[in-house]
Structure formats: structure tokens, C-alpha cells
gemmi code that builds the backbone of each chain (N, CA, C; Angstrom):
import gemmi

chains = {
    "A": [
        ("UNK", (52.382, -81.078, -128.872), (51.883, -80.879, -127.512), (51.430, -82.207, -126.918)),
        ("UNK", (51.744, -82.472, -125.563), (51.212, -83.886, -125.057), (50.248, -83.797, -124.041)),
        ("UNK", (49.689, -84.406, -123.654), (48.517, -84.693, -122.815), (48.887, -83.925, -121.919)),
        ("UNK", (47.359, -82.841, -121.329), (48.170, -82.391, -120.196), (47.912, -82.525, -119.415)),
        ("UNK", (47.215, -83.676, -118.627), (46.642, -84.153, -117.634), (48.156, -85.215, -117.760)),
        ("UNK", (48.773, -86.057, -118.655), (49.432, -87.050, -118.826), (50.792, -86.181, -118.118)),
        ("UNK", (50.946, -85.196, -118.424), (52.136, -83.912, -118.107), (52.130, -83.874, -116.912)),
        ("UNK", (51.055, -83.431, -116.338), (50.613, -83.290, -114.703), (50.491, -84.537, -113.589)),
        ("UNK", (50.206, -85.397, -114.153), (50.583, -86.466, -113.678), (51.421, -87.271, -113.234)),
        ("UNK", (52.208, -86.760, -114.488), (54.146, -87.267, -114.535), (54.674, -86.455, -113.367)),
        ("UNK", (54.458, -85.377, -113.627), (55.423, -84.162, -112.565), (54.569, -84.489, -111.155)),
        ("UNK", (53.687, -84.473, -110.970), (53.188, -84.858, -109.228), (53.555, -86.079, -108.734)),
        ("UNK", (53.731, -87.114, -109.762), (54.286, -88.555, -109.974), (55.584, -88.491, -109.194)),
        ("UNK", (56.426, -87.824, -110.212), (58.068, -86.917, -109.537), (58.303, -86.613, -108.013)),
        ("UNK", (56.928, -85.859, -108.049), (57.051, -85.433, -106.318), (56.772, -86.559, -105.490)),
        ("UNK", (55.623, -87.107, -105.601), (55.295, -88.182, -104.823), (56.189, -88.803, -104.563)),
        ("UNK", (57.015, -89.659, -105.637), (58.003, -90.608, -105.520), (59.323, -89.962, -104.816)),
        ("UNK", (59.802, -88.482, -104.452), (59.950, -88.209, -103.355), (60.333, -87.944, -102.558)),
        ("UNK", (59.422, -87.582, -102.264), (58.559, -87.312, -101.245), (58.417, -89.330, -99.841)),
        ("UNK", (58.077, -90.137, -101.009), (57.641, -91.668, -100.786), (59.090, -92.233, -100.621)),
        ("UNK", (59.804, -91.630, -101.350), (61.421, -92.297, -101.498), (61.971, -93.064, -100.000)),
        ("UNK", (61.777, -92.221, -98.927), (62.555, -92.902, -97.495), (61.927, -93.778, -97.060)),
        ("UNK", (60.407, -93.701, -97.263), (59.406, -95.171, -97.298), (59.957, -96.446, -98.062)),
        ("UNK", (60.164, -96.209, -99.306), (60.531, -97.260, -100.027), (62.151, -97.524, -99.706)),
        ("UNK", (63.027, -96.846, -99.697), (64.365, -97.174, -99.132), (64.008, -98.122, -97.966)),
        ("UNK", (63.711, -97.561, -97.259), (62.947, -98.387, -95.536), (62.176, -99.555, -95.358)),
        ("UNK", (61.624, -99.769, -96.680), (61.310, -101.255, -96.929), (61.956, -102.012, -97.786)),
        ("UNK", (63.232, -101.569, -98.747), (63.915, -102.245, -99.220), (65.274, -102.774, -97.448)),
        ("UNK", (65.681, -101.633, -96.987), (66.063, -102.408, -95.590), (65.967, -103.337, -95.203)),
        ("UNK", (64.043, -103.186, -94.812), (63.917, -104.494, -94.077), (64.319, -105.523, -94.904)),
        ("UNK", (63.533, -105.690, -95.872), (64.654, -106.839, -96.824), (66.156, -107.282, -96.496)),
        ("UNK", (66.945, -106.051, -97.065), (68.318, -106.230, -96.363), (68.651, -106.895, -95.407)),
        ("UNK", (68.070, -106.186, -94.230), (68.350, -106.815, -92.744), (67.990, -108.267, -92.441)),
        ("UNK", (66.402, -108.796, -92.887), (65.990, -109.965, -93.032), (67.341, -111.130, -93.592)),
        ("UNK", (67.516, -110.400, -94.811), (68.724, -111.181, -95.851), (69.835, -111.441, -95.018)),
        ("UNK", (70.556, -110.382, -94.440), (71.387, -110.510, -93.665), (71.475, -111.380, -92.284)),
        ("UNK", (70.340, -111.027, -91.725), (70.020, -112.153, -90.509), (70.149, -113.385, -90.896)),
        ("UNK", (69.321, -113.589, -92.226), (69.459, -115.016, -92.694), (70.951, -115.442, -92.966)),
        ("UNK", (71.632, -114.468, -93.586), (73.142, -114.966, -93.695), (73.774, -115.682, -92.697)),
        ("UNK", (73.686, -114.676, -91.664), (74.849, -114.949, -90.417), (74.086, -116.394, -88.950)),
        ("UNK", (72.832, -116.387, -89.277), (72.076, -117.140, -88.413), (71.596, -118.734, -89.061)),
        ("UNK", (71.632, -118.721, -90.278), (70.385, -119.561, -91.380), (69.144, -119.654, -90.775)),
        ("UNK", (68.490, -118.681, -89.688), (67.627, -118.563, -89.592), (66.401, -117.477, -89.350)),
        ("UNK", (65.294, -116.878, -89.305), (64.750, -115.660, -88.698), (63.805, -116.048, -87.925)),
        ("UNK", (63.319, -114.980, -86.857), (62.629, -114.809, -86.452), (61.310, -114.773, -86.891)),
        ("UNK", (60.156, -115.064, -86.261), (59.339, -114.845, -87.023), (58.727, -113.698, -87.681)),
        ("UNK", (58.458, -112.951, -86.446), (58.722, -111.464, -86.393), (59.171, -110.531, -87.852)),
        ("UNK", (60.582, -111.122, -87.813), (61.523, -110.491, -88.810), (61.301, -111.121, -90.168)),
        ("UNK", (60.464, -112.551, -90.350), (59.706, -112.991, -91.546), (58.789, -112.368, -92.341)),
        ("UNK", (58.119, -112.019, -91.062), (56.455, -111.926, -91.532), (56.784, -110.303, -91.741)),
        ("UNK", (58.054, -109.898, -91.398), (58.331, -108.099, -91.517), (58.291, -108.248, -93.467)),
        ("UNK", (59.314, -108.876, -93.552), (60.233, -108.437, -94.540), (58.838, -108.952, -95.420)),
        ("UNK", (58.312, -110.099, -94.895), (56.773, -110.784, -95.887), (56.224, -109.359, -96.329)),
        ("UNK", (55.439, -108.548, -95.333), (54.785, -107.721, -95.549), (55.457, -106.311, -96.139)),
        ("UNK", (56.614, -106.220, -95.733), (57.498, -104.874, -96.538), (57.557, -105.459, -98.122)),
        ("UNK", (58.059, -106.621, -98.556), (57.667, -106.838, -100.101), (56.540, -107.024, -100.736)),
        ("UNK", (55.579, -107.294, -99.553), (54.155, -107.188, -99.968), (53.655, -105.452, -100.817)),
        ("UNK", (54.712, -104.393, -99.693), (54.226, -103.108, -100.131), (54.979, -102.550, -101.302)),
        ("UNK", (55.912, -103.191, -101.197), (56.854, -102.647, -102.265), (56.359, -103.498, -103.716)),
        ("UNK", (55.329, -104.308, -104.071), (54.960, -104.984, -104.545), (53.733, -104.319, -105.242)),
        ("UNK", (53.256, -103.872, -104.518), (52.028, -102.962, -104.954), (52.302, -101.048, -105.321)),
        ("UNK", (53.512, -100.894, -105.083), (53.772, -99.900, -105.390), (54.389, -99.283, -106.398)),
        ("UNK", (55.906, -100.335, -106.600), (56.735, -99.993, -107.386), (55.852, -99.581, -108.592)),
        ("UNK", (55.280, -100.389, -109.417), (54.867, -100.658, -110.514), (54.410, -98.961, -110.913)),
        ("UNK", (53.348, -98.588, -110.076), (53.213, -97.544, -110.230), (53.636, -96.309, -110.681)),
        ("UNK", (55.064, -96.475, -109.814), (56.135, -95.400, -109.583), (56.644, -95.559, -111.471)),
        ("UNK", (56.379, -96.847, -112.434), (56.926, -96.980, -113.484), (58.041, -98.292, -113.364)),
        ("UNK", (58.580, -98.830, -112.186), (59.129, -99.916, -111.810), (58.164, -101.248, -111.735)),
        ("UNK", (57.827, -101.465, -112.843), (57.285, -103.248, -112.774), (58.141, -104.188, -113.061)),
        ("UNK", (59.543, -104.406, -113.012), (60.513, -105.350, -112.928), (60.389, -105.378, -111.202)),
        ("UNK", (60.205, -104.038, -110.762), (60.462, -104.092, -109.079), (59.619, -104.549, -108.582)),
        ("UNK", (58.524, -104.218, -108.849), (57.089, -104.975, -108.207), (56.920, -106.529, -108.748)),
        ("UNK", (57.927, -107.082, -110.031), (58.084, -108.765, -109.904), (59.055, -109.260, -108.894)),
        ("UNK", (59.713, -108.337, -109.015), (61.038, -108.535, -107.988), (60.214, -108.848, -106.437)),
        ("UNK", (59.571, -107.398, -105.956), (58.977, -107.919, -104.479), (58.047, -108.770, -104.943)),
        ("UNK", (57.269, -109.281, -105.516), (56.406, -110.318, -105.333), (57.295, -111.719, -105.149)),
        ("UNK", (58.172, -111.574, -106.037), (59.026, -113.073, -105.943), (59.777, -113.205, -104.153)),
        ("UNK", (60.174, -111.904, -103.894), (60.741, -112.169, -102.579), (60.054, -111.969, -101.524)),
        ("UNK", (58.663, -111.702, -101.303), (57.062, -112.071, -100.847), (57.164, -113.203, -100.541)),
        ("UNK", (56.768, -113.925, -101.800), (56.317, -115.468, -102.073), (57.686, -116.083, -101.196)),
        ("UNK", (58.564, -116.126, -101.377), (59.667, -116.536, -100.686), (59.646, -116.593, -98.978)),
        ("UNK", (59.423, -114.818, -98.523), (59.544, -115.072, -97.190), (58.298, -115.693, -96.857)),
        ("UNK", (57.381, -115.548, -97.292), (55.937, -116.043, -96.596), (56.273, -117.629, -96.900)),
        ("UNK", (57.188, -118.635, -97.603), (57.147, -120.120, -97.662), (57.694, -120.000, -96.240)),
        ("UNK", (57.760, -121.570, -96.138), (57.493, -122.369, -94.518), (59.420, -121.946, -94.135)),
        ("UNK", (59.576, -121.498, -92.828), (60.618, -121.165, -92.204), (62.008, -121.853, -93.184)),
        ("UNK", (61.607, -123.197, -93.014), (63.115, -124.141, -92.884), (63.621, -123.943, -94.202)),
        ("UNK", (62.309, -123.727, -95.330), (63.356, -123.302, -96.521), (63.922, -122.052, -96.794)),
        ("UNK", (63.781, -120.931, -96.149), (64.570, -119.629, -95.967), (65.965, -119.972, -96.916)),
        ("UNK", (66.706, -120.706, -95.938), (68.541, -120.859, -96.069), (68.189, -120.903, -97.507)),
        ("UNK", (67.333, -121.824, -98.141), (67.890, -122.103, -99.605), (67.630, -121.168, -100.619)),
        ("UNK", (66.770, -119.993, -100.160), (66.659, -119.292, -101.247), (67.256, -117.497, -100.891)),
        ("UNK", (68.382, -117.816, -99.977), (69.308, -116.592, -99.299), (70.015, -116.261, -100.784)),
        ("UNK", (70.128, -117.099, -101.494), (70.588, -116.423, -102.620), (70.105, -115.519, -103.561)),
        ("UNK", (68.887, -116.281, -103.943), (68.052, -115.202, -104.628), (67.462, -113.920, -103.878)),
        ("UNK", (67.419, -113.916, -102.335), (66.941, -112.891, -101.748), (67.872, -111.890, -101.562)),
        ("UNK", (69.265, -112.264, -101.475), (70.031, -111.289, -101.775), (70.426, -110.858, -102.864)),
        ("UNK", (70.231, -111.372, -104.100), (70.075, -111.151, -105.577), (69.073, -110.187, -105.444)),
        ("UNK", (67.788, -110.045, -105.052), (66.716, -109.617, -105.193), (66.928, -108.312, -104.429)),
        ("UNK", (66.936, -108.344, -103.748), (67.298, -106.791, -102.598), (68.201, -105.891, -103.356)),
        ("UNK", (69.675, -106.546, -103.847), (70.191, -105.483, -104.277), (69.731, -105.049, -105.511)),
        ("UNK", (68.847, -106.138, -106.327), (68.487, -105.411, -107.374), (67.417, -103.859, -107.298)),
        ("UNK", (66.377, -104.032, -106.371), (65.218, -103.233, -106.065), (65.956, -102.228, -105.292)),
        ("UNK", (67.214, -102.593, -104.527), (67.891, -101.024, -103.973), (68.671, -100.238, -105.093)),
        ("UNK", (68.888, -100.572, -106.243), (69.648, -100.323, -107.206), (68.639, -99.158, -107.824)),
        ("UNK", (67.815, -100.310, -108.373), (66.419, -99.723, -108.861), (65.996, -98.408, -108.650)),
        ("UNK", (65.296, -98.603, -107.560), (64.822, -97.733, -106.285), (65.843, -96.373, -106.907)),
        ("UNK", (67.108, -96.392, -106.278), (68.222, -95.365, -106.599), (68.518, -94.531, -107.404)),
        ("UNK", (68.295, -95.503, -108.573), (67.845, -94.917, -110.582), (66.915, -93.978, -110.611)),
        ("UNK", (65.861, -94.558, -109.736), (64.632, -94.043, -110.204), (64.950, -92.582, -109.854)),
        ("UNK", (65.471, -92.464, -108.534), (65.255, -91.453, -107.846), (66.206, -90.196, -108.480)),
    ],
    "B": [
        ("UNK", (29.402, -84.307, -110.282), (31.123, -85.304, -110.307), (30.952, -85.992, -109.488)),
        ("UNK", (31.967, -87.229, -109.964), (31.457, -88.407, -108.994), (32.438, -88.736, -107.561)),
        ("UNK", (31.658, -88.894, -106.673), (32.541, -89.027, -105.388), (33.039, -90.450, -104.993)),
        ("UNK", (34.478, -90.383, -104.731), (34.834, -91.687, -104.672), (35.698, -91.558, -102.874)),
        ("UNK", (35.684, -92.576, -102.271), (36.273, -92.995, -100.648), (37.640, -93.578, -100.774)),
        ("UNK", (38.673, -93.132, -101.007), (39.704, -94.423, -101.161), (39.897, -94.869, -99.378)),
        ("UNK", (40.249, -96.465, -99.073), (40.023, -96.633, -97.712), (41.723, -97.558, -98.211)),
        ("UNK", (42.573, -97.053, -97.416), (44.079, -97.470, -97.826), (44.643, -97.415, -96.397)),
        ("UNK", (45.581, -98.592, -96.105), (46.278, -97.734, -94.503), (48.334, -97.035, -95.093)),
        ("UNK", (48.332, -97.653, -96.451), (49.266, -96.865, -97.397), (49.392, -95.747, -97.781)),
        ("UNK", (50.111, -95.019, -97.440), (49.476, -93.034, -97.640), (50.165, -93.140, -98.624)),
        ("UNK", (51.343, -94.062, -100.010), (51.854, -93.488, -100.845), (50.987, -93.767, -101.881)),
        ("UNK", (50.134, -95.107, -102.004), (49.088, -95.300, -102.291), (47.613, -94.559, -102.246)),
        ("UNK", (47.307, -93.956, -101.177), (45.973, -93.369, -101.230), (46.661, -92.059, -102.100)),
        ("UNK", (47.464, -91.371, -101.579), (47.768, -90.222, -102.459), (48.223, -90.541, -103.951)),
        ("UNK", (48.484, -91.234, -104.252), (48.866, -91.630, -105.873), (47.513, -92.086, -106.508)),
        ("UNK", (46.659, -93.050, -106.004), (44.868, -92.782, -106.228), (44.485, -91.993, -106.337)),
        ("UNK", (44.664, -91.063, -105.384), (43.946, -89.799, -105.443), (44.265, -88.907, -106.267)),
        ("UNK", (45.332, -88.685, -106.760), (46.078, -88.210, -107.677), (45.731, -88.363, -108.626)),
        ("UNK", (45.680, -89.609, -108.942), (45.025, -89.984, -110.345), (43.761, -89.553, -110.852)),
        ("UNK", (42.209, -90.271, -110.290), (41.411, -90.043, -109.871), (40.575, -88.735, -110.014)),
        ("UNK", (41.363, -87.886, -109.031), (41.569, -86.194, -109.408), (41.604, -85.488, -110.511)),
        ("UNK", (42.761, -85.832, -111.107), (43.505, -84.878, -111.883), (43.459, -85.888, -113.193)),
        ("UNK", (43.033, -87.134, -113.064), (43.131, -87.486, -114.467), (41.039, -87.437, -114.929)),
        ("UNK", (40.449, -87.984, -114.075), (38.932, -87.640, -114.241), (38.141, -86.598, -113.363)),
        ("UNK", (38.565, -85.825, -113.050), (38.281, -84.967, -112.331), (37.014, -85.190, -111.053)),
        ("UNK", (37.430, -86.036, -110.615), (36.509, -86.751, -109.672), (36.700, -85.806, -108.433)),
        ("UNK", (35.856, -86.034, -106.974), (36.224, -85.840, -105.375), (36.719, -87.235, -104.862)),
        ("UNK", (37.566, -86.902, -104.184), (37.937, -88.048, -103.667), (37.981, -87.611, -101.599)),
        ("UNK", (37.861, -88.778, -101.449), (38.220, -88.649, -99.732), (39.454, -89.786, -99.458)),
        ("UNK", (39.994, -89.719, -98.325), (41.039, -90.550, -98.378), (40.349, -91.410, -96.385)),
        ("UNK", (40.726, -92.433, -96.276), (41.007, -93.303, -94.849), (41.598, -93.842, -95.001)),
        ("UNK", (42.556, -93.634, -93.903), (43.902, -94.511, -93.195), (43.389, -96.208, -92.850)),
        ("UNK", (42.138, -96.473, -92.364), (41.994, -97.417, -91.683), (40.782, -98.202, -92.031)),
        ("UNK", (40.075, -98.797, -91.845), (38.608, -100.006, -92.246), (37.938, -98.727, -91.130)),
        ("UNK", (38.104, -98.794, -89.521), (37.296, -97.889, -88.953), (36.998, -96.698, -89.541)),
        ("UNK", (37.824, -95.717, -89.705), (37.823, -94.702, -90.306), (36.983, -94.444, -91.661)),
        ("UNK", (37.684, -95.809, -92.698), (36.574, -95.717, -93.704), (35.472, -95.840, -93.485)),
        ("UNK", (34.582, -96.562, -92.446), (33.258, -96.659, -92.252), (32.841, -95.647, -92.038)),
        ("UNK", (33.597, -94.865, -91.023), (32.387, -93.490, -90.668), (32.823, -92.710, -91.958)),
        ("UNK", (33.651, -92.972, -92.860), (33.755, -91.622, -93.878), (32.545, -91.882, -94.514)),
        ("UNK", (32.292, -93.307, -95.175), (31.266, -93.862, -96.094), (30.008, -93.271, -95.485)),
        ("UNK", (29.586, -93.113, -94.529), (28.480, -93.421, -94.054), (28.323, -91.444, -93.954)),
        ("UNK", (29.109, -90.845, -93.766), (29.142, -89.268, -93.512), (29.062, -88.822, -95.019)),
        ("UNK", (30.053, -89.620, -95.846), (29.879, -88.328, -96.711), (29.274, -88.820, -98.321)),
        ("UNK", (28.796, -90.721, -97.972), (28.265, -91.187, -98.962), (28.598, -90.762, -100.116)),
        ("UNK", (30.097, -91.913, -100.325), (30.238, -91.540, -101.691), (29.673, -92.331, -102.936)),
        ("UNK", (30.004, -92.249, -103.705), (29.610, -93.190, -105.248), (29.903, -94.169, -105.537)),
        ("UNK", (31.091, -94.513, -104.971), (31.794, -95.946, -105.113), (33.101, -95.811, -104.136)),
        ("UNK", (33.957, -97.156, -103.362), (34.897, -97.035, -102.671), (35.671, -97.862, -103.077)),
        ("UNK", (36.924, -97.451, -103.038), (38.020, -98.417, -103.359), (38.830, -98.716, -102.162)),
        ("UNK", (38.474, -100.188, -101.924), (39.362, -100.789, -100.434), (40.306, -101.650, -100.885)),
        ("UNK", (40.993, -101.232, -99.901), (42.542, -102.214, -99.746), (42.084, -103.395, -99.112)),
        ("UNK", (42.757, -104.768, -99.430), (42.539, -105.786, -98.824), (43.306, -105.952, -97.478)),
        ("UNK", (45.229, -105.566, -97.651), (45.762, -106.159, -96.349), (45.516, -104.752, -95.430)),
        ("UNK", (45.296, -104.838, -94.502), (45.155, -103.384, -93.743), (45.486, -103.819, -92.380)),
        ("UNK", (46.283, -103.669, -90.941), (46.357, -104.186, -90.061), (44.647, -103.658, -89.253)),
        ("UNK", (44.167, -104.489, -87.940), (43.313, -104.358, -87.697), (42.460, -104.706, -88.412)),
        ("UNK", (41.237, -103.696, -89.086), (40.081, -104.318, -89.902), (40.849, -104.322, -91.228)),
        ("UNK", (41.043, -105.618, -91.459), (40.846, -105.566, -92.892), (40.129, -104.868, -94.281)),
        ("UNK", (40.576, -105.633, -94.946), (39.450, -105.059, -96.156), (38.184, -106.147, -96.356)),
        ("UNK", (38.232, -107.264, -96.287), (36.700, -108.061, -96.418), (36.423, -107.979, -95.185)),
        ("UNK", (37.441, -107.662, -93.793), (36.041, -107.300, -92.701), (35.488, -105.957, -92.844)),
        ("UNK", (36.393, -104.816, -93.298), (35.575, -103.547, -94.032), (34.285, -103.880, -94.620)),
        ("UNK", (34.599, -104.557, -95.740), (33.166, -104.342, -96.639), (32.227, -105.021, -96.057)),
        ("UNK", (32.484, -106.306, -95.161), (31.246, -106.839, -94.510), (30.338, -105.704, -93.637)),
        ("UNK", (31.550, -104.924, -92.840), (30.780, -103.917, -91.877), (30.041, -102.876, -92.631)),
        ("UNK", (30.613, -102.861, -93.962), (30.114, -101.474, -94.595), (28.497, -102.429, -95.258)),
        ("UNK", (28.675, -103.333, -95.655), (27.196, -104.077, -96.298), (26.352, -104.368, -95.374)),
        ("UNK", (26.881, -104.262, -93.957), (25.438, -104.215, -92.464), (25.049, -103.126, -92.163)),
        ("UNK", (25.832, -102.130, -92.410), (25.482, -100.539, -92.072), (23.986, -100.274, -93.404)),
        ("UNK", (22.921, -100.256, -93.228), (21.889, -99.763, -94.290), (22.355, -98.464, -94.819)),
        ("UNK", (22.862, -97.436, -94.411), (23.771, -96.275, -94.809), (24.864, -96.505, -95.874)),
        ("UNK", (25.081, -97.456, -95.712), (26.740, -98.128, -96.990), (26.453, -98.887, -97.705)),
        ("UNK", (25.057, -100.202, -97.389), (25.522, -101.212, -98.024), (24.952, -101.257, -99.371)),
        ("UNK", (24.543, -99.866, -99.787), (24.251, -99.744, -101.566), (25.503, -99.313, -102.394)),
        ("UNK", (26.426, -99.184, -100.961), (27.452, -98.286, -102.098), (28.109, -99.375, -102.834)),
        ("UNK", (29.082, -99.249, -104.003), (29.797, -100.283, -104.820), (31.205, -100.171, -104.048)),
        ("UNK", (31.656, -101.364, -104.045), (32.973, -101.697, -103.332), (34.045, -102.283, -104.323)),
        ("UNK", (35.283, -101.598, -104.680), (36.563, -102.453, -105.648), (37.131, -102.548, -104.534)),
        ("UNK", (37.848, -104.108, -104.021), (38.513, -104.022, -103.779), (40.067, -103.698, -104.355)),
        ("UNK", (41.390, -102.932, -103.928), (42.399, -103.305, -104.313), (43.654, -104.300, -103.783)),
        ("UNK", (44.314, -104.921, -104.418), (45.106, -105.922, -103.750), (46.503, -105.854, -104.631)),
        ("UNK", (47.476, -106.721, -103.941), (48.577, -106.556, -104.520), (48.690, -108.545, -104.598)),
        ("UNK", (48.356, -109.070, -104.405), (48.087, -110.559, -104.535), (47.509, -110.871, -105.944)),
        ("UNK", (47.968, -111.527, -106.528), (47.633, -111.850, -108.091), (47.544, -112.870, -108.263)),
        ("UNK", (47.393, -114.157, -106.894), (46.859, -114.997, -107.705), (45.802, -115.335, -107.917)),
        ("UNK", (45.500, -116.647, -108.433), (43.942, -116.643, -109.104), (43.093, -117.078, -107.704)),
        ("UNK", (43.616, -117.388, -106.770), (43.054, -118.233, -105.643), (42.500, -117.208, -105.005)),
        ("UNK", (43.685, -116.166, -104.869), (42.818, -115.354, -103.580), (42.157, -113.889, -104.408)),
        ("UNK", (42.269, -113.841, -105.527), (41.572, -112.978, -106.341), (39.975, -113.404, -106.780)),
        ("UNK", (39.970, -114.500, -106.613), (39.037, -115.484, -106.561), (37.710, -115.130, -105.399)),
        ("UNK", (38.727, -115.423, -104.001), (38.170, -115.542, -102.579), (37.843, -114.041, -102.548)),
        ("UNK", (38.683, -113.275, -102.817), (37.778, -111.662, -102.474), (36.858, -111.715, -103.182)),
        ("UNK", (36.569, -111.771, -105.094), (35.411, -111.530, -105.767), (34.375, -112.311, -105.268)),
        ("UNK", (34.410, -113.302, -104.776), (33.040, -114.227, -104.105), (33.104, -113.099, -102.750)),
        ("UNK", (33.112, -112.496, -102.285), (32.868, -111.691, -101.250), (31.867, -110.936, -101.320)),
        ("UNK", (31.362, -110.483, -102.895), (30.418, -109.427, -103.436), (31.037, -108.428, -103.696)),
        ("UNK", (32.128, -107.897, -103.833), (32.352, -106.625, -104.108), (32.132, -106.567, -105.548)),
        ("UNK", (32.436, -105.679, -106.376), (32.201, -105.384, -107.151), (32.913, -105.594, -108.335)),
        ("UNK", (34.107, -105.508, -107.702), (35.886, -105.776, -108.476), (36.632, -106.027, -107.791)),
        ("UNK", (37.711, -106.708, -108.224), (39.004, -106.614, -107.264), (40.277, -105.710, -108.366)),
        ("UNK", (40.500, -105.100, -108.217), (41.365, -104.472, -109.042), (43.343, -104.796, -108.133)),
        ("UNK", (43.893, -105.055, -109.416), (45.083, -105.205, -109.198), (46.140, -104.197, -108.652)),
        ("UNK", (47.002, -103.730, -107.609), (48.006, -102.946, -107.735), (49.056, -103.732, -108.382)),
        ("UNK", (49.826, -103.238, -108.594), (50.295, -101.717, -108.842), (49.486, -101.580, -110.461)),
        ("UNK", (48.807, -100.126, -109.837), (47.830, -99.925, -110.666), (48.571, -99.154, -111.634)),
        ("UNK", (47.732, -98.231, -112.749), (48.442, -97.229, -113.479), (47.544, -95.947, -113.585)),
        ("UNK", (48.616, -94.829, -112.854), (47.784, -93.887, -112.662), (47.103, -93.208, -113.696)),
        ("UNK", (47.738, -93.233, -115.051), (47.104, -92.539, -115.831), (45.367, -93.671, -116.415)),
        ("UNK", (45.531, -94.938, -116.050), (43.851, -95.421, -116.266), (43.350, -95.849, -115.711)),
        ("UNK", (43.880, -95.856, -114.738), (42.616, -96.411, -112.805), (41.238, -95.708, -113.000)),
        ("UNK", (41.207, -94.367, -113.505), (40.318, -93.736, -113.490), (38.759, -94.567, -114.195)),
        ("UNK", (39.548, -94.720, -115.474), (39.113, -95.444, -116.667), (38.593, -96.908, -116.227)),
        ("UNK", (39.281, -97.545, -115.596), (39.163, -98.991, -115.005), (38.120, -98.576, -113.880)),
        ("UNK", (38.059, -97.944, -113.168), (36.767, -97.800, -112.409), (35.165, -97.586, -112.672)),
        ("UNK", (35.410, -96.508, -114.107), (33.861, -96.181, -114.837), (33.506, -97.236, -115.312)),
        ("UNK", (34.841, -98.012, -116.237), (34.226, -99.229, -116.972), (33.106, -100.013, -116.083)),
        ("UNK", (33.867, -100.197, -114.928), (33.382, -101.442, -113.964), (32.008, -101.221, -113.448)),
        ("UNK", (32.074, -99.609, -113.014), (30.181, -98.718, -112.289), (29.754, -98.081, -113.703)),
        ("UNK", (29.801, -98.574, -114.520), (28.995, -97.952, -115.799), (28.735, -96.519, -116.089)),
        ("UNK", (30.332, -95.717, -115.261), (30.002, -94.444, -115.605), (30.644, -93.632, -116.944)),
        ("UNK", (30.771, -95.097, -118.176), (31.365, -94.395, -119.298), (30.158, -93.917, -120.379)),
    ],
}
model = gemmi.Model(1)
for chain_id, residues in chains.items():
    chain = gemmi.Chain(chain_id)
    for i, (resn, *xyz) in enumerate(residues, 1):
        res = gemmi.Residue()
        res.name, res.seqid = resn, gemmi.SeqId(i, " ")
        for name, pos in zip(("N", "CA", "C"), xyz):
            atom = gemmi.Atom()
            atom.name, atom.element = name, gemmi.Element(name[0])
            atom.pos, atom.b_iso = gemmi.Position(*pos), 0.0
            res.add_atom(atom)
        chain.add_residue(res)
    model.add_chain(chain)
structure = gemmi.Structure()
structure.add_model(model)
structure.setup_entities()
């Protein structure tokens, strides 16, 4: 027999995550879109910086939870990234699109 | 049982706290969307300890706890903050704030509970 608070936890866990699922899809996006802007422009808005800053900020504090702490290193690394100074964006379009599809992958599994 | 405020503007977060919290120590919990909101909850339904979020649009979380430590109604209560920022700098800058803790997200629901008594000496 296993914990049954540990049991109950898991299964409301289940729901939550979702239930939370189109939230977290919706901030792996902004990512996306950010990534993508950066592709076709080498540059963003600020706007669309400080978006995608704060959408990996949440996805950062969450994943882990959900049982995804590769995902919550993942958004912290692509955090730290959008929040550096504009002009280096272009150079790290690689890893940010490395990074996105990994956490949409993720994300997907989980679900 | 002990009453706890979670003050989050994250609803997948306050409900996964609360969740925990709940159902793993059988606590009350209240939930706020916002720093405003949390103030008048604190102050209405005086809980035992509050757990604030740091990034929150509008009031923050260290302008929260400042407002909640001028209110004579709040400012005995114990304050964790939570954050999703790990480094030592600004984990640093909140604990010089006075709160009580800064506790890390992404937390784990099955011992947040546990990590909170440790900290208010309710083991």
C-alpha cells in the first residue's frame, strides 16, 4: 500500500496539469514566436523580449513541480538569455530554438 | 489547524500550493490573485503565516510585505517569500528584506508543507 496522501496528490497533480496544460502550451508559444521573430528579423521588440523573459520566467517555476525539472532548467536558461542585453539575442537563436522545442516536446509527454 | 494566505498572481501555482498544503498537512489555506488583494485577505482573516510571490505585476512581492509590515494588523504575521530566481544575489536581496524565508519554486508538492513548519517551528 502507498502513501495516501502521496496517491492523492499524484491524481489531483494529473488534473491540475490539465487542466494548466493550455497555460503552459501558451507560454511555450510565446517562446516560439519570440524565436521565430528572432529568426526572420535578428531582432525583437522589446515588448516581445521582456514577453518571452517573463513566460520562461513562469514556466520556470512551474515545470519542476508538474515533475519536469529538466524543463524548469530549460526555462531558466532561456530566461537568462532573453533578459541579456538586446544585441546578443541573434547569437543565442540557436540555443533558443533548441530550447523551445525541447520544453514543447516535454510539455507533450507529460501530457 | 494552521491557517496559511498564499498571495500568487499564478493560479497554476496558488492551486498546486494549495493543494499541497491541504491535502498533504491538512492545513486552511486562502488563496490572492494580487499584493492588493493579499493585504485585505491578511488583515480579514489573519492567517498564521503567508507565502508571497516575488514577481507579481503591479504590487509586487517586497512592495507586498512592506505594506503588510505597516499595517499593525499584519505586521506580526511571518512572511516566505516564493521565487523562481535562484540566484544567490537576488535570493540574497529578498532575505535582507525581513521575511522570514525565501523559498525556491518549483517547489515539491509532496514537502512544501514540511519546508514551511521547519522554517515557523510548527514541527
Amino acid at each position: 500500500m502507498g502513501d495516501p496522501a502521496a496517491s492523492q496528490i499524484s491524481e489531483a497533480m494529473n488534473r491540475l496539469w490539465q487542466k494548466f496544460l493550455p497555460q503552459m502550451e501558451e507560454r511555450v508559444a510565446t517562446l516560439q514566436s519570440a524565436t521565430t521573430q528572432l529568426a526572420n528579423r535578428a531582432t525583437l521588440t522589446l515588448e516581445e523580449q521582456s514577453g518571452a523573459a517573463a513566460d520562461a520566467h513562469k514556466l520556470a517555476g512551474v515545470l519542476g513541480t508538474f515533475g519536469l525539472k529538466e524543463g524548469t532548467e530549460l526555462a531558466r536558461e532561456a530566461e537568462s538569455l532573453f533578459e541579456g542585453p538586446p544585441d546578443a539575442l541573434p547569437a543565442s537563436l540557436s540555443r533558443l530554438t533548441s530550447i523551445t522545442g525541447q520544453l514543447k516536446a516535454m510539455i507533450a509527454d507529460r501530457a | 489547524m494552521h491557517r496559511i494566505l498564499i498571495i500568487d498572481d499564478e493560479d497554476d501555482i496558488r492551486e498546486v500550493a494549495a493543494l499541497s498544503l491541504e491535502t498533504v498537512a491538512g492545513w486552511e489555506v486562502m488563496v490572492a490573485s494580487s499584493g492588493a488583494q493579499g493585504l485585505a485577505r491578511a488583515a480579514t482573516y489573519q492567517p498564521d503565516a503567508i507565502l508571497l510571490d516575488v514577481m507579481m505585476p503591479g504590487m509586487d512581492g517586497p512592495a507586498t510585505f512592506r505594506e503588510l509590515q505597516k499595517n499593525p494588523a499584519t505586521a506580526h504575521i511571518p512572511v516566505m517569500l516564493l521565487t523562481a530566481k535562484v540566484q544567490a544575489t537576488d535570493r540574497s536581496r529578498f532575505a535582507d528584506l525581513g521575511v522570514k524565508a525565501v523559498l525556491v519554486k518549483p517547489f515539491d508538492p509532496m514537502s512544501l508543507s514540511q519546508q514551511v513548519a521547519e522554517i515557523l517551528g510548527w514541527n
